[in-house]
C-alpha positions in Angstrom: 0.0 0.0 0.0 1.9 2.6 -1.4 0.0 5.4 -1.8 -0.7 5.9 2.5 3.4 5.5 2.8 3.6 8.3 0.2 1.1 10.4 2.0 3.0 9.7 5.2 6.6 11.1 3.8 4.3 14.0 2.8 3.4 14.5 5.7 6.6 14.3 7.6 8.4 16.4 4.9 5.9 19.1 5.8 7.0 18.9 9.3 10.7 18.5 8.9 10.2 21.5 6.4 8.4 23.9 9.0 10.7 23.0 11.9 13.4 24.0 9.8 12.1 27.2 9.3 10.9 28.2 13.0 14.5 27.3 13.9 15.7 29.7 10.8 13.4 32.3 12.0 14.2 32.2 15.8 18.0 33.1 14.6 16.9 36.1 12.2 14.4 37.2 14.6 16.9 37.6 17.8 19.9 38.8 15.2 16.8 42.0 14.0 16.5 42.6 17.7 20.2 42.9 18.8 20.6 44.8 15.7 17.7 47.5 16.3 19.1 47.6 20.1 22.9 48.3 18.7 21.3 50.7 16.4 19.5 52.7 18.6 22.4 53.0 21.4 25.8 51.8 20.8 25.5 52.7 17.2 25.5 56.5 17.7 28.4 56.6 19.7 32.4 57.8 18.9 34.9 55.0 18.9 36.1 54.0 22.0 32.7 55.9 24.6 31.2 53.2 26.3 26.6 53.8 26.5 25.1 55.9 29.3 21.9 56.0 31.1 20.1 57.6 28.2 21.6 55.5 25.1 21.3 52.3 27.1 17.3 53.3 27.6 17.3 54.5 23.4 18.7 50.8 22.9 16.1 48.9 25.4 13.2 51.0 23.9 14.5 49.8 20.4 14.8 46.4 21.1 10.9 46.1 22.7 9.8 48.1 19.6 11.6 45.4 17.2 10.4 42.3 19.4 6.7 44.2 19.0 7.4 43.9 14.9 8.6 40.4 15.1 5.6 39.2 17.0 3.7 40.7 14.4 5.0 39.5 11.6 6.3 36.2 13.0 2.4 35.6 13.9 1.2 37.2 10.5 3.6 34.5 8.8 2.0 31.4 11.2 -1.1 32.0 9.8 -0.2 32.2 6.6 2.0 29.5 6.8 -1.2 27.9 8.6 -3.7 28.7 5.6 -1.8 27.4 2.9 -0.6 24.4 4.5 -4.5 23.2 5.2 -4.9 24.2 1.5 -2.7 22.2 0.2 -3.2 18.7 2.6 -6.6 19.2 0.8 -5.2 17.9 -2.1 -2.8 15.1 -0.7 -4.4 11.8 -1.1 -5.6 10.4 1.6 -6.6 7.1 1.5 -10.1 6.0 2.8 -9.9 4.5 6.2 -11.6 1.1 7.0 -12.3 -0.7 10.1 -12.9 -4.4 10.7 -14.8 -6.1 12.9 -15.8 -10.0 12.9 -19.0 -11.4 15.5 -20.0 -14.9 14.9 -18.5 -15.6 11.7 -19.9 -12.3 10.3 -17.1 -9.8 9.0 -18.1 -6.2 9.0 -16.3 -4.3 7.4 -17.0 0.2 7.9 -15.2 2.6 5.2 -14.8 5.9 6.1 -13.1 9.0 4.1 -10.9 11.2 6.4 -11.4 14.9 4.5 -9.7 14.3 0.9 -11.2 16.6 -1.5 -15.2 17.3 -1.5 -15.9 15.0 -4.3 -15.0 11.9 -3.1 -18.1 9.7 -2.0 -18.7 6.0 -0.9 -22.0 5.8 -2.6 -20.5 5.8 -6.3 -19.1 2.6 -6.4 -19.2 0.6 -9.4 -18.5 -3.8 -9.6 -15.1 -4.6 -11.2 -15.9 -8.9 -12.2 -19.1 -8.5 -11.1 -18.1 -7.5 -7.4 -18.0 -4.4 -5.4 -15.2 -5.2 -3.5 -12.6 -7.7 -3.8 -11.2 -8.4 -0.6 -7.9 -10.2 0.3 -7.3 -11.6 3.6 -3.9 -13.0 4.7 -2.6 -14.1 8.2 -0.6 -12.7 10.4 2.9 -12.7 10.7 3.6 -15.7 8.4 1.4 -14.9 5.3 0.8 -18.9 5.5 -3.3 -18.7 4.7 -5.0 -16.7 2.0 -8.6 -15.9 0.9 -10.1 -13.6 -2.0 -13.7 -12.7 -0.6 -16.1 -10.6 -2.1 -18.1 -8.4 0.9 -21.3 -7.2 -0.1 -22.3 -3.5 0.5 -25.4 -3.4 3.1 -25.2 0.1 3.9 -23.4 3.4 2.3 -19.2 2.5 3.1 -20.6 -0.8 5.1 -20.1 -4.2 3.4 -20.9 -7.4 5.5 -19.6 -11.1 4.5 -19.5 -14.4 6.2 -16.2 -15.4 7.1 -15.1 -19.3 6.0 -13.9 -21.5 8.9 -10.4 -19.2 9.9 -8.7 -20.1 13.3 -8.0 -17.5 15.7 -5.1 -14.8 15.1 -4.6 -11.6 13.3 -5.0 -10.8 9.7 -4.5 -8.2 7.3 -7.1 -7.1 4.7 -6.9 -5.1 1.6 -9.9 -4.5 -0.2 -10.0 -3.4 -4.0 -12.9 -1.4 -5.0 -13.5 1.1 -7.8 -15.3 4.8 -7.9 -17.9 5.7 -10.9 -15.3 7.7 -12.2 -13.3 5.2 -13.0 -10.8 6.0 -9.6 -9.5 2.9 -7.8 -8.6 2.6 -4.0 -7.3 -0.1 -1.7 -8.3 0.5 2.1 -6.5 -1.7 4.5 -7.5 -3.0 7.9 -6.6 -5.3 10.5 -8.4 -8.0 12.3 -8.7 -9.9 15.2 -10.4 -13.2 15.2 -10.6 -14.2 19.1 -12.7 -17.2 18.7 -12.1 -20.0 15.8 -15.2 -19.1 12.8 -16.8 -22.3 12.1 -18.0 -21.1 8.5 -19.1 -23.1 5.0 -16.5 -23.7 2.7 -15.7 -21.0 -0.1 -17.8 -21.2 -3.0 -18.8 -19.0 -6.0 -15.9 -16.4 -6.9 -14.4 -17.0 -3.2 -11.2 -18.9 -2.8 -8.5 -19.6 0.0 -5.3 -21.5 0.1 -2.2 -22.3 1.8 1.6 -21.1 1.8 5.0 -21.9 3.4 5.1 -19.8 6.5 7.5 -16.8 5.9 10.0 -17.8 8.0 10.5 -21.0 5.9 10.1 -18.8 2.8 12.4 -19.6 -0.3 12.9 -17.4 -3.4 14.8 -20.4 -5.3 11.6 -22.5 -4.8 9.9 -22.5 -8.5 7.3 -24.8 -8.5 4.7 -25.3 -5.8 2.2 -28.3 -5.6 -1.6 -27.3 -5.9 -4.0 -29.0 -3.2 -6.0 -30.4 -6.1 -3.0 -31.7 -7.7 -0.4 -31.2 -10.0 1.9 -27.9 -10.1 2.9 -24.5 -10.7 5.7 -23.7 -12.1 7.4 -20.1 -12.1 8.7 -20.0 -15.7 11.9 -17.2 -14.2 14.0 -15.2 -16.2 17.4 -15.7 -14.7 19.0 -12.9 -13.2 18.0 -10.5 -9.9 15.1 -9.4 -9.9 14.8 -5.5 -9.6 12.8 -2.6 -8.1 11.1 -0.4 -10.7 11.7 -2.6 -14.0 8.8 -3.6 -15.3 8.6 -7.6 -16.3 6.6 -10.5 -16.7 5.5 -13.1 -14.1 5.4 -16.4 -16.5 3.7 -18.7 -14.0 2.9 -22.8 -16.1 0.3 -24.8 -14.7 0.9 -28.9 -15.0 -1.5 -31.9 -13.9 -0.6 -34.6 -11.6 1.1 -36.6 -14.3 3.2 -33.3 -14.9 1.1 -32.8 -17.9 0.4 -29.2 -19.4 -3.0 -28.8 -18.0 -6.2 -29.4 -19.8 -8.6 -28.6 -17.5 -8.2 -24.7 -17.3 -10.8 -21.9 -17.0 -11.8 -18.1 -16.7 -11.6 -17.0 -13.2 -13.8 -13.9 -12.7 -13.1 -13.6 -16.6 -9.4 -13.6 -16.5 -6.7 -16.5 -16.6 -5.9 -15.6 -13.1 -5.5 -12.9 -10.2 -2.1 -12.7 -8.2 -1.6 -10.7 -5.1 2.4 -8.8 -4.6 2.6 -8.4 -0.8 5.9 -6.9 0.7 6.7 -8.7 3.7 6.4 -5.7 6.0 3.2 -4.8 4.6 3.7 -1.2 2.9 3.2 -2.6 -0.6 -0.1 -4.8 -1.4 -1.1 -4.9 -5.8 -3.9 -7.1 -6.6 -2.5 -7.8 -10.5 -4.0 -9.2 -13.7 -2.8 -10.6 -16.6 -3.7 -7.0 -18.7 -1.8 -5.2 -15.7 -2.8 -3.3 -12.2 -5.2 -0.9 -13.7 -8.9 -2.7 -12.7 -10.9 -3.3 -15.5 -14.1 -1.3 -14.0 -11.5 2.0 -14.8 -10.5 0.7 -18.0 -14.4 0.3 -19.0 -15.1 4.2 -17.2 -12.0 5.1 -19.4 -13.6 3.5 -22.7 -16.9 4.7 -22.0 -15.4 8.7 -21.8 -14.2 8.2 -25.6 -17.5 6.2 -27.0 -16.0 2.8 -27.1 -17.4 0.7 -24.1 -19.2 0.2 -21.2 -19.5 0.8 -17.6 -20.3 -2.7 -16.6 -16.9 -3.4 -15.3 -15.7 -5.8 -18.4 -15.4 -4.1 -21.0 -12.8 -5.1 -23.4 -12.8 -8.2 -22.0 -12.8 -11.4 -24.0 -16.1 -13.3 -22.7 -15.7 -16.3 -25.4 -13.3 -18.2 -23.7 -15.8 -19.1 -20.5 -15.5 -22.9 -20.7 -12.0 -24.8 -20.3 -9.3 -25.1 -23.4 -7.6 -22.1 -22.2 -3.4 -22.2 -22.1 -2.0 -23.6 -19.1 -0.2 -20.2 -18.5 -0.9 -17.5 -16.8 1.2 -14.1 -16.6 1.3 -10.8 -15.3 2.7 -7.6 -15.9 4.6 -6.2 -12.9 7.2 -4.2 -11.5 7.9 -4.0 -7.4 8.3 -0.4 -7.0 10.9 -0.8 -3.9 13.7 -3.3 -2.9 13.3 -6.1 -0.7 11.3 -9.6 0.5 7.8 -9.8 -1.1 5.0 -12.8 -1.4 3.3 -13.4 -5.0 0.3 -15.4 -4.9 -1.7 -16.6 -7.6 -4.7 -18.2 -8.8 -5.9 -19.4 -11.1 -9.4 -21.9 -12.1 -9.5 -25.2 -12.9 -12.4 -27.8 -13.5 -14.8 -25.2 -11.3 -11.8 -25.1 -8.7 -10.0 -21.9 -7.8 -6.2 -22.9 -7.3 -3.6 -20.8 -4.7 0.0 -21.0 -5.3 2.5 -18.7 -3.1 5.6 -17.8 -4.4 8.9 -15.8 -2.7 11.1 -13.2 -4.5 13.7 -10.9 -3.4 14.3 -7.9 -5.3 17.2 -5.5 -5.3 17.8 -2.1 -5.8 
């Protein structure tokens, strides 16, 4: 989640910025005032007198007449300072704020927009695959348990979902949804389940699965077995992998007999979705294989010039529903900083949603 970091280092730049300057001016401010009071006394003497009564009084009266001044315009500068500080956080992004709550198995989740521009609303939402929100749930600290769930909106910024069976433990959540105009946001959130959810299995567009716990993770490990058998296998470019080159995630799909497999179809009508999560959390991009940009915005975007839809697939290819699709799947990508980062993907086969997690290290 990029875009609250980049708001953040906004935010502290400010700060570092105006600190700067209140030391600056405390400096010039006492350097005007021993300077009016040198002036006023000291100044008009010959070389060599040393200040009486009268010049000594000329000098004090000088220096409370400069302080006066610099009060004035030190606090005529603070508020103009002030003004056009709050003018411009207006147009900083802020990302929406969401809150997460679970009671008995129900997940509830409340979004809330903390004051970025007037236009923004929660009741424009439009579905991206058919779905409001795409919501991706991973456990905490190992990322070793996934799920793709689809909340549905109950209320204005409130969407509601019943949680699958998920033990007890913290999560993180990162919901996807899109704005009629075409503008997508990611809120995250936190949860804490106290008490194991007894839920029903995932079914429809919902999925879970299962990864190597972080602190076993491996970015050499290429292939991964699927629960419903066979593989995956990360077709890798050799080389390091690095921040801020864009590339493509080759990812093959095998059956149990190691087979290319046969049995392959749309998921949410695409050849699969992958989730980039940087281990610490401050990058999360829910990737398909035409790229990052949903294609609810791409459907707004061709809509504005006459050429689509708002229905949230346009320009998607709908005649490739039933299985015979490639065992491949790829995606467009590039991490936008260095270090340790989780890929999962999925894909659909034989009415099956498949997870497989894979590790990568990139360097500067």
């Amino acid at each position: 989640m990029p875009v609250p970091a980049v708001a953040s280092r906004t935010t502290e730049m400010q700060f570092a910025l105006g600190a700067g300057l209140s030391v600056l001016g405390v400096f010039l401010v006492a350097g005007f005032i021993a300077i009016a009071g040198a002036a006023a006394g000291e100044g008009k003497l010959e070389p060599g007198s040393s200040p009486g009564p009268q010049h000594r009084s000329k000098a004090r009266i000088a220096m409370l007449t400069a302080s006066v001044l610099a009060g004035l315009m030190l606090w005529g500068g603070h508020n103009w300072w002030k003004a056009e500080a709050n003018d411009y956080a207006r147009y900083i992004y802020k990302p929406l704020e969401m809150t997460a709550t679970e009671s008995g198995g129900k997940l509830r989740l409340t979004l809330k927009d903390p004051g970025w521009l007037s236009s923004r609303r929660l009741d424009d939402l439009i579905p991206d695959h058919d779905h409001l929100m795409h919501l991706y749930v991973l456990r905490l600290p190992e990322m070793d348990r996934v799920w793709h769930l689809h909340p549905e909106m109950v209320a204005t910024g409130v969407f509601t979902h019943d949680l699958p069976s998920m033990p007890v433990g913290k999560y993180a959540l990162y919901a996807d949804i899109v704005h009629r105009n075409g503008f997508p946001e990611t809120p995250v959130a936190e949860l804490e389940i106290a008490a194991p959810v007894d839920g029903k299995p995932v079914s429809g567009d919902d999925a879970e699965g299962n990864a190597t716990p972080l602190s076993a993770r491996d970015p050499q490990r290429l292939a991964v077995a699927l629960e419903g058998g066979g593989r995956v296998v990360w077709e890798r470019d050799s080389g390091p992998i690095r921040a801020r080159k864009p590339q493509s995630f080759r990812f093959r799909i095998e059956n149990a007999n190691g087979e290319p497999a046969r049995d392959m179809e749309l998921y949410m009508g695409m050849q699969g979705h992958a989730a980039f999560v940087k281990t610490d959390r401050s990058v999360f991009a829910h990737i398909h294989p035409t790229g990052s940009v949903p294609m609810a915005s791409l459907a707004v975007a061709q809509a504005s010039v006459g050429s689509g839809s708002t229905d949230g697939h346009a320009g998607m290819d709908h005649s490739m529903h039933q299985s015979g699709l490639p065992p491949v799947v790829s995606f467009p990508y590039g991490f936008p900083t260095a270090g340790d980062y989780r890929i999962f993907v999925q894909f659909k086969r034989s009415g099956r949603v498949e997870t497989a997690a894979f590790d990568a290290t990139v360097v500067p």
